[in-house]
VOVO-835860 format. One record per residue (C-alpha): x, y, z negated. Coordinates in steps of 0.05 Angstrom, whole numbers, padded with zeros to 5 digits, always signed. Layout:
N
XYZ...
//
This chain:
415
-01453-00627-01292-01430-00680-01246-01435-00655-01163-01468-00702-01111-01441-00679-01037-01510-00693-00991-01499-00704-00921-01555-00700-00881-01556-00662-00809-01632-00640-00820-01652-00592-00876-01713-00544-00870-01746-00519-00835-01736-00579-00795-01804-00618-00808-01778-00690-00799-01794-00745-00843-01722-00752-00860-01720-00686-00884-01758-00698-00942-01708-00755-00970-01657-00710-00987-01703-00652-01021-01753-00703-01064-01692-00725-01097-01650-00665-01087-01703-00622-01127-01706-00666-01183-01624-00687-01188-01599-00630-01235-01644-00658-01295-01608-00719-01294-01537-00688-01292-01512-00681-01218-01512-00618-01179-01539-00628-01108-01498-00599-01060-01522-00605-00982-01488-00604-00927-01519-00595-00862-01523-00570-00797-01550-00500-00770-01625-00506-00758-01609-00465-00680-01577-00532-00658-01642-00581-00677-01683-00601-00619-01743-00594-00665-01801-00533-00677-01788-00505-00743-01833-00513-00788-01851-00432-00820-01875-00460-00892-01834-00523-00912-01783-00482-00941-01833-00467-00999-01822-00538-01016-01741-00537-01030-01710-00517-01100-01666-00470-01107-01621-00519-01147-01601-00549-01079-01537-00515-01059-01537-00509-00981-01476-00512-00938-01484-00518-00864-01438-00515-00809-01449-00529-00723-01476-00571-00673-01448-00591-00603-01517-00560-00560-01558-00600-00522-01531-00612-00451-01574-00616-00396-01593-00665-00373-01599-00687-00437-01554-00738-00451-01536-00738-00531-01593-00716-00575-01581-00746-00640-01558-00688-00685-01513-00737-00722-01473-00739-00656-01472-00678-00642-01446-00645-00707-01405-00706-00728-01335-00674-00724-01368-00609-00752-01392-00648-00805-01330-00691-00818-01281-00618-00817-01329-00582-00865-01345-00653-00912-01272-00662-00917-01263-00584-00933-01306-00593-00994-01281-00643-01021-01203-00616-01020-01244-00541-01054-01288-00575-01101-01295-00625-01145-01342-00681-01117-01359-00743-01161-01398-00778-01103-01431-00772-01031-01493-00799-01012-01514-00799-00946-01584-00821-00921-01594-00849-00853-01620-00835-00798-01588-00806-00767-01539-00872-00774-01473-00843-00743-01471-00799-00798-01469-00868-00850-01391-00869-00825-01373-00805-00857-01375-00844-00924-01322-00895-00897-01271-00834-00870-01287-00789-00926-01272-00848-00986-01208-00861-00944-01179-00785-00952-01194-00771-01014-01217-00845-01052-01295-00807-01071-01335-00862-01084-01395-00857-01031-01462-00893-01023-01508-00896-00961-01588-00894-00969-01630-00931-00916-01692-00894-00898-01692-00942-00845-01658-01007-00829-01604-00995-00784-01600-01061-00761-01676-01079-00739-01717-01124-00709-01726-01094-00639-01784-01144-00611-01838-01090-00600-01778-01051-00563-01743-01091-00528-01719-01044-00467-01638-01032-00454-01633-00967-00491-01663-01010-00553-01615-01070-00538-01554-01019-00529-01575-00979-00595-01567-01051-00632-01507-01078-00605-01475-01012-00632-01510-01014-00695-01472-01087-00707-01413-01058-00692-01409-00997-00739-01451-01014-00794-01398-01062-00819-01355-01012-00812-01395-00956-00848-01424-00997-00903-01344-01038-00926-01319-00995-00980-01387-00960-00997-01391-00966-01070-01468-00961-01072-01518-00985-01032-01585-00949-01034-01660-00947-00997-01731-00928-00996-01745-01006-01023-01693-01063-01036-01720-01110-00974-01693-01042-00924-01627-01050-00955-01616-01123-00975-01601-01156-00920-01546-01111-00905-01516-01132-00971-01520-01200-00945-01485-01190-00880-01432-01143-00904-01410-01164-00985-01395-01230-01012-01406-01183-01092-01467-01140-01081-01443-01065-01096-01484-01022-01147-01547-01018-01107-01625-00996-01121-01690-00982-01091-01725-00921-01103-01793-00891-01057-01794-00834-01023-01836-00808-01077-01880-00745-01072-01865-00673-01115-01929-00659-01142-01912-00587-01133-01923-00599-01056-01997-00607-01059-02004-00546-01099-01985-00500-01042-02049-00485-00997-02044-00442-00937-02125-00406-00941-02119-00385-00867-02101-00461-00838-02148-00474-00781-02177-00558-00787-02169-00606-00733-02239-00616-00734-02273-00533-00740-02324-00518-00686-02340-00600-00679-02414-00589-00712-02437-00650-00762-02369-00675-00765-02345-00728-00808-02276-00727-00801-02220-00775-00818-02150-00768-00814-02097-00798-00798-02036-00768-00802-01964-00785-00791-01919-00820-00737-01955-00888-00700-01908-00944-00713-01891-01004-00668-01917-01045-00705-01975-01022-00715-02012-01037-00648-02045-01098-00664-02081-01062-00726-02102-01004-00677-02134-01055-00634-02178-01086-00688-02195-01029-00727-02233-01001-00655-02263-01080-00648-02291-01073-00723-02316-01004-00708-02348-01031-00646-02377-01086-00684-02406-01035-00726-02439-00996-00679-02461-01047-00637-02506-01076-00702-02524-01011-00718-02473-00999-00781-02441-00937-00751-02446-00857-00776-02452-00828-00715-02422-00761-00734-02352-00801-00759-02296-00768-00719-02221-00801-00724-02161-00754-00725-02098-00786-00706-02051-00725-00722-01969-00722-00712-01964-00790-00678-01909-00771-00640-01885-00795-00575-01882-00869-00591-01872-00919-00530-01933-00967-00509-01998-00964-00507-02041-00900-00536-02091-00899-00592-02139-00862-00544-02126-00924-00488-02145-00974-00546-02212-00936-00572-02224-00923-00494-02224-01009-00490-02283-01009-00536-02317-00951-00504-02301-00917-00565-02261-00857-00533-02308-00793-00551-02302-00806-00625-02222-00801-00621-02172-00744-00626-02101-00753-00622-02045-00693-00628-01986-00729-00613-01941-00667-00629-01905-00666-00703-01947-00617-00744-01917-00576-00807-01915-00616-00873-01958-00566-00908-02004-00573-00857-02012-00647-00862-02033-00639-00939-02075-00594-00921-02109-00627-00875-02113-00690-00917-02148-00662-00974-02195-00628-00933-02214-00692-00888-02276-00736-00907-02234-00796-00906-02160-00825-00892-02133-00874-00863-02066-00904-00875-02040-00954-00822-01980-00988-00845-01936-01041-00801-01938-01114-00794-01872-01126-00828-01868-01133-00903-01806-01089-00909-01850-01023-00893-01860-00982-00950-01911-00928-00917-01875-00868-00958-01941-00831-00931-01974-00868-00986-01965-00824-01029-01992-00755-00988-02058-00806-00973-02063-00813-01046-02059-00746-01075-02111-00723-01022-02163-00746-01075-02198-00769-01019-02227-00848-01006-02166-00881-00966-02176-00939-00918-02115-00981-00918-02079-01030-00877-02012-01064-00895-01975-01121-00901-01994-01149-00959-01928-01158-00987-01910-01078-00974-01889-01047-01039-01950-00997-01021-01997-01043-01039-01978-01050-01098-01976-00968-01109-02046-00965-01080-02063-01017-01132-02046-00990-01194-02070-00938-01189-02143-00968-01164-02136-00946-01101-02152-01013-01071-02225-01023-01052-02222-01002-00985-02152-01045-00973-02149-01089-00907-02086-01141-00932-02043-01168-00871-02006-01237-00880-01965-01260-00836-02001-01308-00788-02069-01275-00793-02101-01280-00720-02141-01222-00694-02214-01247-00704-02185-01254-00780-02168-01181-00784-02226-01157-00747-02270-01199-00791-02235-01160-00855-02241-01092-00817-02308-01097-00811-02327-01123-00877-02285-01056-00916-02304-01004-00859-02386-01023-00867-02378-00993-00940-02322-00942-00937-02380-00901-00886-02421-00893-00956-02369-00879-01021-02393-00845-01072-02347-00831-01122-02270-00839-01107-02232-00841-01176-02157-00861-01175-02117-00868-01230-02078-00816-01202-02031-00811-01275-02003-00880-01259-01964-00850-01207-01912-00813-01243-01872-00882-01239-01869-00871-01154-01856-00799-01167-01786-00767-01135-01769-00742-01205-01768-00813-01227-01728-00829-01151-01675-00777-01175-01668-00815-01242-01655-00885-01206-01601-00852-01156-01575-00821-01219-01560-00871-01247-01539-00913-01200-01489-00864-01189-01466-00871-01255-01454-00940-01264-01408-00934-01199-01361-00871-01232-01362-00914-01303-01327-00969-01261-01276-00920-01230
//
């Protein structure tokens, strides 16, 4: 049994999306041969409300190590935990890897400063190390173009060549997140691969009987969810999906007792969903809980929901890892991504796609409204909603564990 060192500042019960990188794949590692050993940081140094049931989630085949956290200062000046605990992380990294015997790291990002532990780590002790883009580090910052946004890039240019130069494998949540930082860093691609976020099937197993809904005490409710951070590119698909409804209503093609739930949205900068439904007079059928909500929750919530809705982003590159949780609600799923998102594809094998709005790029608003309104008239009225749900064990984090498995392999066969 090979050992993977994991470095990852956030580990349950921390409830970020991040989080659930490193334990889909961590759960699932040992089958293929490596022993997943974490290390971490303290969960009394995060910023973040504990979530009390996402522990339930982790296997007990992830060895845990954690060490400290520089606290918050206030003001607040340096929140990112990979800041903070960097040194902490780079002592205790380094003392495992003089104890025990590590075959590779693998370090997910964000947080990003932690992507330069690879790079110090290989140089002490020559472990071969990969990085894993959850998100490019490098972005396109058009929808957030303030100084802090402009500062955060001009220091992602400057350590990412850094980070990335002697990483031996190059990993992501879909190739088009990584790629182009193969392009911009290595004149021979390293091993590199693409694998989802997946979903653990054991996950939506686990229902909590006491949960209160989003929606109990609203009488005749038809509720639908969504559920999950509001992205920044996502606005202009906010603002036609409350035109279509509008369009609805005003013709007389509305359910009157349809309520939408816009649940863990999280403080994202611009405009509000609420200020957009308010534009079309459309406020009093909206709810929006901005605050992060516990994982369990979330699944819970989505299978109890008359409908979902999954919102994806205008670029191509966004995977929508929520796919997955929107899927194995069981319940009818209104869609809108790019149309080149690897999602789509997900949603359509496994004939999920008959309520799918398509974005291409280009596509002017009275286009997308026009498409809104045509899938939203009969999404009101499903009858029967019957996914191949079997066809996706292919997007499952067993079968993510597998790819980074191998992956790994190919790089200590070279060595």
């Amino acid at each position: 049994m090979k050992t993977v060192l994991i470095i990852y500042p956030h580990w349950v019960p921390a409830n970020l999306a991040g989080v659930q990188r490193p334990r889909l794949i961590g759960n699932y590692l040992k089958q293929f041969g490596y022993k997943p050993l974490l290390l971490t940081v303290d969960s009394k140094y995060y910023e973040e409300t504990p979530d009390p049931h996402i522990s339930k989630t982790a296997s007990e085949d992830i060895e845990v190590v954690y060490t400290k956290a520089y606290n918050v200062s206030k003001p607040r000046i340096i929140g990112d935990i990979g800041l903070r605990a960097f040194p902490f992380l780079k002592e205790k990294a380094l003392q495992l890897c003089n104890e025990r015997k590590i075959d590779c790291i693998w370090i997910p990002i964000p947080s990003f400063y932690t992507a330069i532990l690879g790079r110090i780590i290989h140089d002490k002790t020559g472990i071969p190390y990969g990085i894993d883009y959850i998100d490019p580090w490098v972005r396109d910052i058009t929808n957030q173009n303030d100084t802090r946004a402009k500062l955060s890039q001009t220091v992602a240019r400057t350590l990412e060549p850094y980070a990335v130069k002697k990483a031996a494998f190059i990993t992501g949540v879909s190739t088009p997140y990584y790629w182009p930082v193969i392009e911009r860093n290595f004149k021979t691609p390293p091993v590199h691969a693409g694998m989802p976020y997946g979903f653990d099937p054991n996950d939506h197993k686990l229902k909590l009987e006491e949960l209160k809904m989003p929606w109990d005490g609203i009488e005749n409710c038809k509720p639908w969810i969504y559920a999950g951070a509001f992205l920044p590119n996502s606005h202009v698909f906010m603002d036609c999906f409350f035109n279509a409804i509008k369009t609805l209503k005003d013709s007389g093609n509305w359910d009157a007792n349809i309520k939408l739930f816009f649940i863990g949205t999280g403080p994202y900068p611009a405009k509000r969903i609420t200020a957009y439904a308010a534009d079309y007079g459309l406020e009093d059928i909206v709810v929006e809980q901005r605050e992060r909500q516990p994982f369990l929750n979330i699944l819970n919530y989505l299978s109890q929901a008359d409908r979902v809705m999954l919102f994806g982003s205008t670029e191509k590159h966004y995977t929508a890892s929520k796919t997955f949780q929107c899927l194995l609600s069981e319940r009818p799923l209104f869609t809108v991504l790019h149309a080149e998102s690897s999602a789509v594809k997900v949603i359509q094998d496994v004939k999920a796609d008959a309520y799918l709005v398509p974005y291409h790029e280009g596509d002017t608003t009275s286009k997308i409204v026009a498409a809104m309104t045509e899938v939203l008239k009969p999404f009101q009225n499903v009858d029967t909603w019957t996914p191949v749900l079997q066809s996706l064990d292919q997007y499952s984090s067993k079968q993510s564990a597998k790819v980074l498995a191998e992956a790994m392999d190919e790089v200590l066969n070279k060595n």
